[in-house]
N, C-alpha and C positions, 0 to 999 in steps of 0.2 A: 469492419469499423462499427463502434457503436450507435447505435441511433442518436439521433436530434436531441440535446441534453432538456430537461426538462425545466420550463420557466421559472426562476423560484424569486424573491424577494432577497438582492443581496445583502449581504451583514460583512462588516470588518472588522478587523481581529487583531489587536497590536496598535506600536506608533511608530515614530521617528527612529526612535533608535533601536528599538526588536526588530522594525520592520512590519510591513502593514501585509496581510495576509487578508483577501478577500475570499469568500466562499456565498457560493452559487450566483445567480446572476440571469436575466432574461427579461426582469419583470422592471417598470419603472421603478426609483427611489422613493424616499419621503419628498424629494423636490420633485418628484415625476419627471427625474431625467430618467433616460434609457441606460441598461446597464448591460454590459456583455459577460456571459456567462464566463468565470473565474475557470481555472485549470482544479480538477479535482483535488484536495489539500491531502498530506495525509498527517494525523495524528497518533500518538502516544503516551505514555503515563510512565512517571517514573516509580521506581521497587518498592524506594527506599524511602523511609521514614523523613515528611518534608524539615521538621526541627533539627536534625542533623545535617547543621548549613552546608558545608563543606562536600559532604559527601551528596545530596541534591544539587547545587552548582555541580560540579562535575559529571553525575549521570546525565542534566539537562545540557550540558554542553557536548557532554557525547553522543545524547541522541540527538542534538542538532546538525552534529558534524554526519551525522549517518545520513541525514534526510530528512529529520522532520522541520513540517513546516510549525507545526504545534504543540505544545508539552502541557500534559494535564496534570497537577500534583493534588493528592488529598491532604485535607487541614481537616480532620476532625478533632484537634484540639486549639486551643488557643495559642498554644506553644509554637506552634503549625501555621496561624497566620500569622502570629508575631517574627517569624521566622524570613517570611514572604519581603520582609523591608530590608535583608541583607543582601535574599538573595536574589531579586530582580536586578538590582544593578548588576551584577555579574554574569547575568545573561545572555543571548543575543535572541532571542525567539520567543514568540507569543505564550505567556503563560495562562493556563484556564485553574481555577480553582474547582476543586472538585467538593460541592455540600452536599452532606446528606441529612441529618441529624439536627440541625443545629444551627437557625436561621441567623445567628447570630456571629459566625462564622462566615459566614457569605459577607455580612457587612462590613465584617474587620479583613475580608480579603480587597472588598475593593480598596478600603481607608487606604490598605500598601499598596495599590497601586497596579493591581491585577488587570488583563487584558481580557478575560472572558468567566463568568458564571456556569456550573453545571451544579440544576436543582434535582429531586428525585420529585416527581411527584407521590409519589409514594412515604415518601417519609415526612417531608413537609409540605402539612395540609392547611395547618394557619391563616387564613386569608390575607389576617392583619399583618404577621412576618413575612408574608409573600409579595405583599402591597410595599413594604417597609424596605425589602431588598432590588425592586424594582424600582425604586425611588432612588435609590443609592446608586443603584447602575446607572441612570437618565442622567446624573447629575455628574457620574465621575468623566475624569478627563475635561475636566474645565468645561463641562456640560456638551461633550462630542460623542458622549457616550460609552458604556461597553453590553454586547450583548451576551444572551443567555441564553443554555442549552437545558432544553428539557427534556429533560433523560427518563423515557420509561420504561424500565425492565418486567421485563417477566417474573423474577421474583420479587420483585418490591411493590408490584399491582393489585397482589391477593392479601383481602386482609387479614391482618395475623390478630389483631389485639381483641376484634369483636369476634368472638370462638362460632358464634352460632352463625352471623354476617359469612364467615371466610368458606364455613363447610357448605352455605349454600354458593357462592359462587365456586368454589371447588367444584362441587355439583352440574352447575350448569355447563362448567369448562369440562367433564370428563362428556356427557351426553349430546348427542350425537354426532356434530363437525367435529373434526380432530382439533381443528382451528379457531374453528367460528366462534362460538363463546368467548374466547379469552382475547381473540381480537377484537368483540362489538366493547368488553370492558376496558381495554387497553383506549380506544379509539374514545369511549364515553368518558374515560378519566383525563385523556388530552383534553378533550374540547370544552371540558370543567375548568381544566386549570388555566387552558391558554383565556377564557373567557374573563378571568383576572387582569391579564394582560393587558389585552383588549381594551379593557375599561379605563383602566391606566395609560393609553395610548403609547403603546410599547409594543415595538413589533419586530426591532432587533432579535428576534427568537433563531434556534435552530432546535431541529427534531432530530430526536431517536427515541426506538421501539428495539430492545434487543433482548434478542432469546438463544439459548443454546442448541435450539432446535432449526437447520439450516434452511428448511422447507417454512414453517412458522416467520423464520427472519422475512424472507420473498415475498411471502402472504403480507403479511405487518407492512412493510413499507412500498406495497405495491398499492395498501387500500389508502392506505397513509398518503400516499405520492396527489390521489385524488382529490383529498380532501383540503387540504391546508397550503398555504403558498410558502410559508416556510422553506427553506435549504435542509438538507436531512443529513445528516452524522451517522453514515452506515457501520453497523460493525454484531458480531456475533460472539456474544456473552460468554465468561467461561467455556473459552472453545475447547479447552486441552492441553499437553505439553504439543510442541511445534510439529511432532510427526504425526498427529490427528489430525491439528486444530486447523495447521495451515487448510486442508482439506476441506474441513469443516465451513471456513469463512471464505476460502475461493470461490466454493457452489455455490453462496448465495451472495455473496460479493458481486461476483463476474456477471451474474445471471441481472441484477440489477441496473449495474453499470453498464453494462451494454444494453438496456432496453433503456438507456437517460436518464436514471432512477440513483440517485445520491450527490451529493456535491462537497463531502472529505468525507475521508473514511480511518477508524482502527484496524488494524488485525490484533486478534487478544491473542496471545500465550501465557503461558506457565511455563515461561520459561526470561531469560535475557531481551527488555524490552526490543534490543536494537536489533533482532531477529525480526521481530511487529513491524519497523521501518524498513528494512530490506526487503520482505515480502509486499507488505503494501504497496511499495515503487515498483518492483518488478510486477507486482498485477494490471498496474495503471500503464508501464510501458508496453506492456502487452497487448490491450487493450486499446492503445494510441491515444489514450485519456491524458498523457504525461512524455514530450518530450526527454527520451533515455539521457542518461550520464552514463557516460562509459560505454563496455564493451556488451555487444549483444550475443551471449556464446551458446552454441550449439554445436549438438551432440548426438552422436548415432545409440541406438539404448542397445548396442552392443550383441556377437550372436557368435555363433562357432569358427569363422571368417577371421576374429582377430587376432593379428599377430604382434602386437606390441601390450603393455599394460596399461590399455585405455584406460581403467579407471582411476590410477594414480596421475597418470597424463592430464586428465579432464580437472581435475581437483588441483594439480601444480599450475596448470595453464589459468584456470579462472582467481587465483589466489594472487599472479603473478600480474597479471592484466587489470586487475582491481587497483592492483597500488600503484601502477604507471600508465595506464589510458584513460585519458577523459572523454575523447573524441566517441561518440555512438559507433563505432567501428561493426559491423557483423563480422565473428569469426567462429569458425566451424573446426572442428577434432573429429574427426572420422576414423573409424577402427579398420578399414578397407578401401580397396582403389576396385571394390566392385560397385557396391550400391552408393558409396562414399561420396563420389561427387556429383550424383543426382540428388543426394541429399542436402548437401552442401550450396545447391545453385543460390546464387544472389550471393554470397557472402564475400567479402573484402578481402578477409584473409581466410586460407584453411589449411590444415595441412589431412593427406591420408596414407596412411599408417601400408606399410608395406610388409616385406620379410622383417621384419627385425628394423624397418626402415623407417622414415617419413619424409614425402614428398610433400612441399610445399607451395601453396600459389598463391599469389599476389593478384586478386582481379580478374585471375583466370591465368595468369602467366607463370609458367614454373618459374624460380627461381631457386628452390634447392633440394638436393636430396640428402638426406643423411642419417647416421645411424641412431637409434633409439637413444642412447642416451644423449643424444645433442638436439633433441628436438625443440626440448624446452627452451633452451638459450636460443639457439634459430630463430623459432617463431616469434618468441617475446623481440629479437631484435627485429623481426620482419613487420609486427605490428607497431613496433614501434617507428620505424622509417617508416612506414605509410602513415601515422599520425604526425610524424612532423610534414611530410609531404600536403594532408591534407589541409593544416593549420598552415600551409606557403600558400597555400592554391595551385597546389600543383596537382592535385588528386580531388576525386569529388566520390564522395559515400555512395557504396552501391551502384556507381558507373556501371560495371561490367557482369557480367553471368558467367561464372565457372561452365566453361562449356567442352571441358573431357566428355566424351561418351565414353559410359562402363560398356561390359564383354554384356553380353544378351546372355543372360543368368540360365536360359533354356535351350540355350542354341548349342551349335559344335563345342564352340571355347567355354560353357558352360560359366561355375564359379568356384572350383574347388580346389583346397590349397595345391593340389597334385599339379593341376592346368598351371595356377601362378608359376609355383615352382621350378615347369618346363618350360616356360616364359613363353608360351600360348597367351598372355594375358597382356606383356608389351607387344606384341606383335600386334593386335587389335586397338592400342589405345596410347600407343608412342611412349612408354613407360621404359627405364630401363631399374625395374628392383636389383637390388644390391649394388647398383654402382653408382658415384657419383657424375 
C-alpha cells in the first residue's frame, strides 16, 4: 500500500454542472477548515486542434467516458479561446486551458468560462501579464475562483533568447550532478514565479516539474514535495509512443505515488490520448490510490505447459469483460492446471486451460469444464452471473481463495504434458481433463 499521502493545500477544479473535482488535500483551507486528502485525479489533453468545435466536443467527451476526471486543451490562438464558448456547454468535465505564449489567451480563456489555468513559467515572464491573469482567475466564477497550474518543463527552463545566458546554464546543467544543476534552476524559477502569486494573495496554485528523463522526474518532485505546499501534477514529458513511454512514466509515476508524492497525475503518449486514461487508472488501481471499475484480470506470462491459445484467450476475455462488467471482479486466465491455480489464488473467477480444455471456478468451486473453443462464452457467462449475484448481495468480492493444490512440480507426478496426458495429474488434484 502506498504510504501516508502527502499534506498539500487543496484546490478545486470545475462547477455544478462539469462537476467539482478536488485534488490534494491534508492541509487547512483559506477558511482554515480541515481538508481530507482527494482520491488521486487523473488527467489528459486532447489531439486535436481546440477551433475545430465539433471535433474537440467529441474527443473531450470520449475521454471523459474513458476516465478522465480532467481535459486539458491548448488555445494558442484566439481562434482557440473563441472556440471555448461553444464548447464548454457541450461538456461534462473540468476543462483546463493550456497557455503558453501568450498572456492574453489566458484571459480570454477564463472570459469563456474555463475551470482551470496552465502557465509555462518559461515562456511567460511578464510580471505585469502574470499579475493581470491572476486577477482574472481571483475574480472568475462570480469571484469563487479558478486555479492555476504552473507547469515547468525542462525544455522551457533553459534559456533560449539570451544566446550567451542559455550556454552558461547549459554549462552548469552538464557539470558535475547529472541532476543537480538543472534542478536548483528548475526549483529557483518556481519560487520566482510563485513569489508573484504570493504577493497577490493567490494560492489556488498546482505544480509540475516534467522531464523526459524518468530518474530526473523522481529527483524533481521528490525536492519539489519539500518545498512548497502546493498539490503537484505528476507526469513525464514527451514520454514516447505507448510501448516505451508507458514504461517510461510508470518508473517514476509509481515510485512517487507510493512514497505520497502527487495528487493527479498525466501519462503522455504519442499516441491516442485515451490510451493516457486507461493506463493512468490502471496504475492508480494498482496501487490502491483509486477504487477499480471493472474487472481486475490476471494472467499467467505463459511457458511450454500451454495447451490452449492463451494469448488470443487473454485478449478476447479482457475485451469481453470490459464491455459487460462493472463490478471490481478479480478474474484469472491461466495457461495450466499446474502452476495455474496457485497463481490464480484470491481471484473470483478463473478458469485453467487444460488439454484443449478449460476448467472453470467460481470462488474456488468448479462449475465447468469445456472445450477450447467455448471458453469464452462460459466464462463471460460465468462472470457475468457472479456480477449479478454480487450487485443482489448474494456474493461478496473476494470471499474465497481458489484452494486446488497443483501436482508438486518436482515430485513423482512431476509437471509434464506426458504425466497430464496419463491422467497422473487428476489423480492428485480431482481433475478430470477432457471430460465434462
Amino acid at each position: 500500500m502506498p504510504s501516508l499521502r502527502r499534506p498539500t493545500r487543496q484546490i478545486t477544479i470545475g462547477d455544478a454542472r462539469v462537476g467539482i473535482i478536488k485534488v490534494g488535500g491534508g492541509l487547512p483551507d483559506r477558511h482554515q477548515s480541515p481538508t481530507t486528502p482527494a482520491p488521486v485525479s487523473v488527467q489528459t489533453m486532447t489531439a486535436g486542434a481546440t477551433h475545430d468545435v465539433e471535433r474537440c466536443v467529441a474527443e473531450i467527451n470520449k475521454l471523459a467516458a474513458a476516465g478522465a476526471d480532467i481535459v486539458r486543451v491548448a488555445v494558442p490562438e484566439k481562434k482557440d479561446t473563441e472556440a471555448l464558448k461553444e464548447i464548454l456547454p457541450r461538456v461534462r468535465v473540468p476543462i483546463v486551458a493550456d497557455v503558453h505564449f501568450h498572456f492574453q489567451r489566458a484571459l480570454e480563456a477564463v472570459e469563456a468560462g474555463v475551470h482551470k489555468i496552465r502557465l509555462n513559467p518559461g515562456n511567460i515572464t511578464d510580471r505585469a501579464q502574470v499579475i493581470d491573469v491572476i486577477q482574472a482567475c481571483k475574480a472568475a466564477q462570480g469571484g469563487r475562483g479558478i486555479p492555476i497550474r504552473v507547469g515547468v518543463n525542462e525544455g522551457s527552463i533553459i534559456e533560449r533568447k539570451d544566446k550567451e545566458k542559455r550556454m552558461k546554464e547549459l554549462g552548469a546543467f552538464f557539470s558535475g550532478h547529472k541532476h543537480g544543476h538543472l534542478l536548483a534552476i528548475m526549483i529557483a524559477k518556481l519560487e520566482e514565479y510563485l513569489d508573484i502569486f504570493y504577493e497577490q494573495d493567490f494560492r489556488d496554485i498546482v505544480i509540475s516539474a516534467k522531464s523526459m528523463d524518468a530518474a530526473f522526474v523522481v529527483d524533481a518532485y521528490t525536492e519539489i514535495s519539500k518545498r512548497f505546499e502546493h498539490p503537484l501534477h505528476l507526469g513525464v514529458t514527451h514520454a514516447g509512443p505507448r510501448e516505451t513511454g508507458a514504461i517510461r512514466s510508470v518508473v517514476a509515476l509509481g515510485g512517487l505515488l507510493i512514497n505520497g508524492v502527487g495528487d493527479t497525475i498525466r501519462i503522455s503518449y504519442a499516441s491516442d490520448p485515451v490510451y493516457e486514461v486507461q493506463d493512468a487508472l490502471e496504475l492508480l488501481y494498482c496501487l490502491g490510490l483509486r477504487e477499480r471499475v471493472g474487472v481486475d484480470l490476471i494472467a499467467c506470462p505463459t511457458c511450454g505447459r500451454i495447451q490452449v491459445d492463451l494469448f488470443t484467450l487473454v485478449q478476447d476475455v479482457r475485451k469481453a469483460l470490459a464491455e459487460k462488467v462493472t463490478v471490481p471482479m478479480k478474474v484469472a486466465v491461466m495457461g495450466c492446471i499446474v502452476n495455474g491455480p496457485g497463481e490464480a489464488e484470491g481471484a473470483d473467477v478463473a478458469v485453467f486451460a487444460g488439454d484443449r480444455r478449460g476448467i472453470i471456478y467460481v470462488q474456488g468451486e468448479r462449475v465447468a469444464n469445456v472445450p477450447e473453443p467455448e471458453i469464452l462464452e462460459r466464462l463471460l457467462a460465468e462472470c457475468l452471473a457472479f456480477q449479478d449475484k454480487v450487485k443482489r448481495g448474494e456474493a461478496k468480492l473476494g470471499e474465497k481463495k481458489v484452494d486446488i493444490i497443483p501436482p508438486d512440480p518436482i515430485g513423482k507426478l512431476g509437471s509434464g504434458f506426458d504425466k497430464i496426458a496419463g491422467g497422473q495429474v487428476e489423480k492428485s488434484v480431482g481433475l478430470t481433463i477432457g471430460k465434462s
